[in-house]
N, C-alpha and C positions, 0 to 999 in steps of 0.2 A: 708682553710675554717675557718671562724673566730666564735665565740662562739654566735653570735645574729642567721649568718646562721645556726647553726647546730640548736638552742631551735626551728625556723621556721620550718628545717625539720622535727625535729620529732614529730612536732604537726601536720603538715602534714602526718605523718606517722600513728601517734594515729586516727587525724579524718576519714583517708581512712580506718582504719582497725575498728572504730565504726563502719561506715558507711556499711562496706561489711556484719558485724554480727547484721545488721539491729536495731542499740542500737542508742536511743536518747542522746543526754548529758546526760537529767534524770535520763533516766533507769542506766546508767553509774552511774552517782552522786551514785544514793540510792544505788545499790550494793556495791559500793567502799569506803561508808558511807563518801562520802565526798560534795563538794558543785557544783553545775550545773556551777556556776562562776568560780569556779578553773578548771575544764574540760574545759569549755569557752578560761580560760589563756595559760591552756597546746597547745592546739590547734593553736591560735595566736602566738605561742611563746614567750608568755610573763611571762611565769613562770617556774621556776627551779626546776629540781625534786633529791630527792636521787634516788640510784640503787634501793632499798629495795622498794620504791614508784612507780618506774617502775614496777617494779616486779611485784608489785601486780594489777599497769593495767592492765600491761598482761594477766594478770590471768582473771581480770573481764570482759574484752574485750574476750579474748580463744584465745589469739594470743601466738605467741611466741616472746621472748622479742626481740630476733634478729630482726625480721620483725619490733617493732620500734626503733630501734637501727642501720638499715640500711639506712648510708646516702647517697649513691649511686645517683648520677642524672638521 
């Protein structure tokens, strides 16, 4: 698996698990004090994250980091 496939998965990952906790990018952005367009990049796979930045997706989403961290097809 090469590193452009996995940033697509897990932004696939991130936007299914917005999506199931019924959170806009928005709503994401403001809790996560971060910007609607970096939520936007995560999602496309166009932007790299730390652990620590995950992390605290996680948190603003209510997921567990595994759930985006699993690349499984």
């Amino acid at each position: 698996m090469n590193y452009g496939h996995l940033l697509k998965k897990f932004g696939k990952n991130v936007k299914l698990a917005r999506i199931k906790k019924d959170l806009s990018q928005d709503q994401l952005a403001e809790k996560l004090d971060i910007t609607q367009n970096y939520i936007s990049k995560i999602e496309c796979g166009q932007q790299n994250m730390s652990l620590k930045k995950i992390a605290e997706l996680a948190d603003g989403i209510g997921v567990d980091v595994g759930d985006l961290l699993n690349f499984k097809d």
